[in-house]
N, C-alpha and C positions, 0 to 999 in steps of 0.2 A: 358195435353193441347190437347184438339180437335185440330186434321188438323192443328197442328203444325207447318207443309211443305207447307203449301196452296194447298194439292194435289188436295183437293177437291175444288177450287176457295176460297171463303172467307167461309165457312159452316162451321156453330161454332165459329164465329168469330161477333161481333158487327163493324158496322161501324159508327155506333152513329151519323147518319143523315148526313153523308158526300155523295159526287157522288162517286160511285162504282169505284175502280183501275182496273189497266189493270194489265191481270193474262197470263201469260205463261211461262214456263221450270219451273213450280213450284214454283213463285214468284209472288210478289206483286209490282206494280211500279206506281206512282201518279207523271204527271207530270204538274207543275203546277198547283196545287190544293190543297189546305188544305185538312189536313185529321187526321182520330184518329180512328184510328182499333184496336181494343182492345177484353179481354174475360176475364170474371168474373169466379175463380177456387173458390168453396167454400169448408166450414170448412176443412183448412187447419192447422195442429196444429203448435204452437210457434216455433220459432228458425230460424235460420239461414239460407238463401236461396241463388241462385246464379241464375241468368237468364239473358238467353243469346239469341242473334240473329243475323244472320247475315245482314248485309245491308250495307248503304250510302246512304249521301246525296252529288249531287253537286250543290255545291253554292259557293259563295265567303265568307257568313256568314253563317255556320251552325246552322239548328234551329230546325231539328228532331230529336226525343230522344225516346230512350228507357225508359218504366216507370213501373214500380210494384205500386201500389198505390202511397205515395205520393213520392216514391223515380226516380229518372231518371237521365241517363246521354244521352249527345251527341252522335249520330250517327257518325261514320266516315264518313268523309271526301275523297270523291271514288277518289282523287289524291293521300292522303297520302299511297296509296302500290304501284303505280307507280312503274314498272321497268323498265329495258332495252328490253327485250323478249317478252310481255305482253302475255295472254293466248288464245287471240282470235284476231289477230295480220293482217291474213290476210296476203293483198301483202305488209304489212310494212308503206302503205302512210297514214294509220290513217282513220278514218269516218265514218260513219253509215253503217250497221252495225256492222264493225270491232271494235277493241281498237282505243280511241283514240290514236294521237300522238301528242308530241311537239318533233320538231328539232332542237328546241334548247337545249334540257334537253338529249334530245333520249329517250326519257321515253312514255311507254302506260298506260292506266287505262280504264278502262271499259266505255263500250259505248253504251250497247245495252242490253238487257233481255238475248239473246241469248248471248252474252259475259258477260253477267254477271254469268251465269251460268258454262262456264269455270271459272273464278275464285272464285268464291264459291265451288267449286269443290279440288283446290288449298289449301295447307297448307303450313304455315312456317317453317322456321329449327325446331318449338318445334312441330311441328304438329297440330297446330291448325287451323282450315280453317280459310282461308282467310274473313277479313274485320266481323272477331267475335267480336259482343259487348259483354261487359260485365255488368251484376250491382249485384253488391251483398248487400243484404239487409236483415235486422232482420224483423218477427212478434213478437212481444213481448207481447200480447193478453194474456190474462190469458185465459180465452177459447177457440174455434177453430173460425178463422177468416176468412174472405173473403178476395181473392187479385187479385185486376183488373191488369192485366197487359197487352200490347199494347205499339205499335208506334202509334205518333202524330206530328203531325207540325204545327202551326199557320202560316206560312210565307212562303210557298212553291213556289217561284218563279220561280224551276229551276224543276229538276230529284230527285228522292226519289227510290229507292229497297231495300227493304228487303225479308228476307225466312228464315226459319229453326230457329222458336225458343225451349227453353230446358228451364227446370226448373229443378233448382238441391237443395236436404233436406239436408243439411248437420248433421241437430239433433237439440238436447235441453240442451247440457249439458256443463256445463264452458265453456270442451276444445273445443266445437265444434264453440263458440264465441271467442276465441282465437285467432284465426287465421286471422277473420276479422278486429278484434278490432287492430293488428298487422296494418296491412294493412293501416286499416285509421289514425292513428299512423303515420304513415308513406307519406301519402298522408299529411296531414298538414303539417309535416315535410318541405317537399317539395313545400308548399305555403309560409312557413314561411323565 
């Protein structure tokens, strides 16, 4: 992935005719504005992938997502990590540019590029940084494929940040679809 981090603003990156984000601590943020920033990885061979970024949107309805061609999930939701301490907290009363706060909860969640970059920085008890998407998804191509991947949003009403996407090969072979197929397995499971 080119500029992966946004170190270099969006270079290597398509914005596919949308207005330009705002770019600082190595992020991306669109606020109120539709947007689809994406980049096209070509011949990539078959099998199993996992692609990650970190981000959120805040909204009352979530509608940016992460997507590898036709695959995509939901972006988090920048209240669902909410704690008690938040990482860019400030004198504690919450607001621009600090963590937000609710007093009724006691709880912060990011509020600013510059606070967002504390907690992207942040990892959980297993170590993963904070506010990682995930999507994991097959090419199943008999040849070597192309795969556009990128955040999008139609309905951006509110704040949108993302940074630090990762593309991970896990292979081609049975066991290396295993694991996934486990997963989704398991995910209907869980709808059912």
């Amino acid at each position: 992935i080119v500029n992966a981090n946004f170190d270099d603003n969006a270079n290597g990156w398509d914005l596919n005719g949308f207005a330009n984000p705002g770019y600082n601590y190595s992020e991306v943020e669109y606020f109120q504005k539709n947007f689809n920033v994406s980049q096209t990885l070509k011949s990539l061979p078959k099998g199993r992938y996992t692609l990650t970024v970190q981000g959120y949107q805040r909204h009352s309805h979530i509608t940016a997502v992460l997507y590898a061609n036709e695959n995509e999930t939901l972006l988090w939701d920048v209240k669902a990590l909410a704690n008690s301490t938040g990482y860019f907290a400030g004198d504690g009363a919450g607001g621009y540019p600090n963590d937000s706060y609710d007093s009724a909860t006691g709880l912060y969640w990011p509020n600013s590029m510059e606070g967002a970059r504390q907690w992207f920085d942040a990892v959980d008890e297993e170590g993963t940084p904070l506010y990682t998407n995930t999507l994991e998804f097959f090419l199943t191509e008999q040849e070597a494929t192309d795969l556009t991947i990128g955040v999008r949003c139609d309905n951006n009403t509110d704040w949108c940040l993302f940074d630090n996407f990762t593309l991970f090969y896990h292979g081609n072979k049975a066991t290396d679809y295993a694991d996934g197929i486990y997963k989704l397995i398991e995910e209907l499971d869980e709808l059912m």
